[in-house]
C-alpha positions as CSV (number, residue, x, y, z in Angstrom):
1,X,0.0,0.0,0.0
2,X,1.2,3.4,-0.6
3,X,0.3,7.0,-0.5
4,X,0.0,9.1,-4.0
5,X,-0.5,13.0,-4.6
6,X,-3.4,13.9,-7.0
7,X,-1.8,14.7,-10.4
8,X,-3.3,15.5,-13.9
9,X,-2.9,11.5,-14.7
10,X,-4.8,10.1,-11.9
11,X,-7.6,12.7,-10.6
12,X,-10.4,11.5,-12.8
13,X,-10.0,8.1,-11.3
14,X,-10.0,10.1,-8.2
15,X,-13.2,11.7,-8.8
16,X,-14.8,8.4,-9.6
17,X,-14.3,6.5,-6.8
18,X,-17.1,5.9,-4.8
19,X,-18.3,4.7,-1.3
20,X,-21.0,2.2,-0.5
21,X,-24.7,4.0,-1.1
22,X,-25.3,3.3,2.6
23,X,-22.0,5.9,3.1
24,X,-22.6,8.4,1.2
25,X,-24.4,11.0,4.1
26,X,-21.3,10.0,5.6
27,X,-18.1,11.1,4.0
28,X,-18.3,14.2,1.2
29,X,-17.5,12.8,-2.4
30,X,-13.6,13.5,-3.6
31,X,-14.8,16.1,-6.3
32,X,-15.9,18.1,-3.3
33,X,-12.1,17.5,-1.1
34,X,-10.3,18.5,-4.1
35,X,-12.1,21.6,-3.8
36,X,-11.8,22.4,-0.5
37,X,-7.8,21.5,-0.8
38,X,-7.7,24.3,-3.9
39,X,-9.3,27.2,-0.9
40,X,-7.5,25.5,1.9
41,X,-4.2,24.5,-0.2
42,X,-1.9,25.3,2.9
43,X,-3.8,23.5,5.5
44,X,-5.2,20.1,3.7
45,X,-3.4,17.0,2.7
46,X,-5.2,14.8,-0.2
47,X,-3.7,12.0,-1.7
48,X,-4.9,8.3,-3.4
49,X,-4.2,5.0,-1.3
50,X,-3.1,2.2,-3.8
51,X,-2.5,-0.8,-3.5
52,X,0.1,-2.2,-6.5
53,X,-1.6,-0.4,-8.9
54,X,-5.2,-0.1,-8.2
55,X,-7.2,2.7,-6.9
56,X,-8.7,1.7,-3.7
57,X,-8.8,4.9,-1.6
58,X,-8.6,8.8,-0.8
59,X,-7.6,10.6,2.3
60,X,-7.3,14.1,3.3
61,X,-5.7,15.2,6.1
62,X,-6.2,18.9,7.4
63,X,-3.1,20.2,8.9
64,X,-2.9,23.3,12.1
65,X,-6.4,24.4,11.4
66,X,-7.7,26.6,14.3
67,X,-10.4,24.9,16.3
68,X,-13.3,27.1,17.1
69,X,-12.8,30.4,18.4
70,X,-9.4,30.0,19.7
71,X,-6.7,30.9,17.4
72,X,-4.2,29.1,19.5
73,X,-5.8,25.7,19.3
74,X,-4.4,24.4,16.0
75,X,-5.4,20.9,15.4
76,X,-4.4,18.3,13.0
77,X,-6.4,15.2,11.7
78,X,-8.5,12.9,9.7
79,X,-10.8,14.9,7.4
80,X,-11.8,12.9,4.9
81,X,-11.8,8.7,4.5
82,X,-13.2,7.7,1.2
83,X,-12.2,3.7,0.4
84,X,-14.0,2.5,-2.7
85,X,-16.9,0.4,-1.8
86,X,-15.2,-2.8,-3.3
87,X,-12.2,-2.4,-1.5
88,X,-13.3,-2.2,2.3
89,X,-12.4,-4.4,5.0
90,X,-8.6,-4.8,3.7
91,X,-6.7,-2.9,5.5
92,X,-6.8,0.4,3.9
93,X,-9.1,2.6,6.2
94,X,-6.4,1.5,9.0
95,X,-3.5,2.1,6.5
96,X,-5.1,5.5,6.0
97,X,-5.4,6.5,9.4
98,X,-1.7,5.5,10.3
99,X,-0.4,7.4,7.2
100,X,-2.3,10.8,8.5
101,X,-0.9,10.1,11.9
102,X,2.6,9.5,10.6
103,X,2.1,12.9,8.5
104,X,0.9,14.6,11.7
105,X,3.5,13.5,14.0
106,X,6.2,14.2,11.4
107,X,5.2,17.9,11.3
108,X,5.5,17.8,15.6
109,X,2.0,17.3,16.7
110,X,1.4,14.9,19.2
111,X,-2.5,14.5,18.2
112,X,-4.5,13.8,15.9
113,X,-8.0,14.5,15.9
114,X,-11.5,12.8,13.7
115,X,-15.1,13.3,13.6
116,X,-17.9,10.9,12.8
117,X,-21.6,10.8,12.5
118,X,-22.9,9.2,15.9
119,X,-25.3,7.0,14.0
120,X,-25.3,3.1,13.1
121,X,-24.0,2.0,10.5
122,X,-21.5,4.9,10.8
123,X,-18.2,4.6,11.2
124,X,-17.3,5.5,15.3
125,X,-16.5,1.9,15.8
126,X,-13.6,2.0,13.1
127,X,-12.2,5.0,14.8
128,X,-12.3,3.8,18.6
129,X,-11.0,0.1,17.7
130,X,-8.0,2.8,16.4
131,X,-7.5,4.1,19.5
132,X,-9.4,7.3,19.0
133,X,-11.5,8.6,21.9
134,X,-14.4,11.1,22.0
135,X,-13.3,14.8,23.6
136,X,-16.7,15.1,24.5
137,X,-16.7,18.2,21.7
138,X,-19.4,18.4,18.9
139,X,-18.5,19.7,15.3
140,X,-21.7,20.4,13.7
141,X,-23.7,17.4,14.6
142,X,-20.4,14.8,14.6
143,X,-18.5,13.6,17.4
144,X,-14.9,14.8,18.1
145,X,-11.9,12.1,18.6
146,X,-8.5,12.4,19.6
147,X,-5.9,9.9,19.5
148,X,-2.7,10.6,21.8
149,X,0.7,10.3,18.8
């Protein structure tokens, strides 16, 4: 497995990759991270999980964002998980999440941080079998985590 950035070769594979329908009110598409890297290009981290050759993921990380209303609390983390709906239960979610983390720790945080829709089916479980635990924080209507790096 291994980490790519997007380039002009691979992003329409990018933007075709697709979740499970049941997902899909859970994690934004990649069309829509790619956009939110181009207005937030010093604070996200996108790239493509493969695996040999194939497609089978996309992460983005965000990177010292400022949480809430304190300019001082920069935070970096998980922002987006997307692994194709064909490829899950490999590996790669957990790959993903260790790669962020590596990234994080790399650039001298010692946290990394997660949100997920508290619902079933969603993907909480995933995240607190990583270590993650909830801060007890809300971010819209998701559930903060934090996992000690």
């Amino acid at each position: 497995m291994r980490l790519e950035r997007i380039t002009p070769e691979n992003y329409e594979a990018a933007l075709a990759l697709s979740v499970r329908p049941d997902q899909e009110d859970l994690v934004a598409p990649v069309v829509k991270s790619l956009a939110e890297a181009y207005v937030f290009p010093g604070n996200a981290w996108p790239r493509l999980i493969y695996d040999g050759d194939r497609l089978v993921g996309f992460l983005m990380a965000f990177l010292d964002i400022p949480w809430g209303s304190k300019p001082d609390d920069l935070r970096s983390g998980l922002w987006r998980l997307n692994i194709a709906a064909d490829a899950q239960g490999n590996g790669y979610g957990r790959f993903a999440v260790e790669a962020v983390c590596g990234e994080i720790q790399a650039r001298g945080s010692t946290r990394a941080y997660v949100t997920w829709a508290p619902r079933a089916g969603g993907p909480e479980m995933f995240y607190l079998k990583l270590g993650f635990r909830p801060t007890g924080e809300q971010s819209g209507d998701q559930t903060v985590g934090v996992l000690d790096l």
